[in-house]
C-alpha positions as CSV (number, residue, x, y, z in Angstrom):
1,X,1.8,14.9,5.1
2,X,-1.3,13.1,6.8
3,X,-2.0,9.7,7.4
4,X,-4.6,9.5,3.9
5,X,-1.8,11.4,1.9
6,X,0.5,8.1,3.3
7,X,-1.8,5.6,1.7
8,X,-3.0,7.2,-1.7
9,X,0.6,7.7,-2.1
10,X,1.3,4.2,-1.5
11,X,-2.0,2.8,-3.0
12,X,-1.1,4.6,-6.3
13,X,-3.4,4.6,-9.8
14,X,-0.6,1.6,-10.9
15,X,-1.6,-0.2,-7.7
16,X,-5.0,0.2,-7.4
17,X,-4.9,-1.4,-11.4
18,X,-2.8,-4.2,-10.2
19,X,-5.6,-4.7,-7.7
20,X,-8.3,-4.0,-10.3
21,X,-6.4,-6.9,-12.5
22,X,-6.2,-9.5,-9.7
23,X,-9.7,-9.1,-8.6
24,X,-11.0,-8.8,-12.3
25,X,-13.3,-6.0,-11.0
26,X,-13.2,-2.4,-12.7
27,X,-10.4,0.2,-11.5
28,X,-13.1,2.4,-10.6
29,X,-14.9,0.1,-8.5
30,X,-11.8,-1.2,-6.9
31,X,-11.0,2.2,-5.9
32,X,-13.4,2.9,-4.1
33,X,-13.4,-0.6,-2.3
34,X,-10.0,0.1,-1.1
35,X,-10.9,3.8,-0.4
36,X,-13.6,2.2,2.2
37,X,-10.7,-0.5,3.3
38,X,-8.3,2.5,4.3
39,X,-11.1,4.7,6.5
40,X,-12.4,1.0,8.0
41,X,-8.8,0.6,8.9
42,X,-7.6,3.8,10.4
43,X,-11.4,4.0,12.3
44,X,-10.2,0.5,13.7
45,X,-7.4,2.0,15.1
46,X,-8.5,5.0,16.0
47,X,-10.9,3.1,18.5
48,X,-8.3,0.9,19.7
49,X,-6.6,3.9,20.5
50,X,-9.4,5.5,22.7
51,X,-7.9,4.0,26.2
52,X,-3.7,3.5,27.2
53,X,-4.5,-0.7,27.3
54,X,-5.0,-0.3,24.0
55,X,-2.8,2.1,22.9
56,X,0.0,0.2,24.6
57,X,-1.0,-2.9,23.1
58,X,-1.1,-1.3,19.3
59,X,2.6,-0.1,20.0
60,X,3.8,-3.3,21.1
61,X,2.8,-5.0,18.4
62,X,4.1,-2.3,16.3
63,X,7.1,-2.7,18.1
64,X,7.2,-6.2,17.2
65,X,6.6,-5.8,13.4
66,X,9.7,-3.5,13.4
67,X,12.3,-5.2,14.6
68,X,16.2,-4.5,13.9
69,X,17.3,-6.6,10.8
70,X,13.3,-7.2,9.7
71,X,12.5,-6.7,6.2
72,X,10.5,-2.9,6.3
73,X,7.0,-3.0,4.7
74,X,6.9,-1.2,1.4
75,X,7.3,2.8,1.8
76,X,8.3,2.7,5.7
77,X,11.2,3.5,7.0
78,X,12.4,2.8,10.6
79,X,12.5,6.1,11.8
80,X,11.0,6.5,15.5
81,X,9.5,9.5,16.8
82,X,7.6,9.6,20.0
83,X,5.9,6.8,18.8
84,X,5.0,7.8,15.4
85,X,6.8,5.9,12.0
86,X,7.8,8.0,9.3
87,X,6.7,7.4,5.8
88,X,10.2,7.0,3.3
């Protein structure tokens, strides 16, 4: 499973409609606003990730997100691998 398979899983068509509601904007539109959201976020990292300060730093904060006992964002589980998280 890749990284865009993660979020269109997560950012289902019930989702995105819930979105679509909130914003009072059509589904289609929306869609393709958070389509742009998700590739502006993972090009974000990806450039963060281009030298080991920043890499390190990204983990770190990662690190601090998942703490024991914290309450796991929605599809995540706290399986560690060589610093990757596993999608539930």
């Amino acid at each position: 499973m890749t990284l865009f398979a993660t979020f269109n899983d997560i950012l289902n068509s019930d989702v995105l409609s819930r979105i679509a509601n909130y914003v009072d904007e059509p589904a289609e539109k929306t869609h393709k606003a958070v389509d742009g959201l998700v590739y502006t976020i993972v090009g974000g990292l990806m450039k963060r990730t281009t030298t080991e300060i920043g890499v390190n730093q990204l983990f770190n904060h990662i690190k601090r997100l998942y703490k024991p006992g914290r309450r796991q964002p929605y599809g995540f589980s706290r399986q560690v691998h060589r610093h990757s998280w596993q999608c539930a």
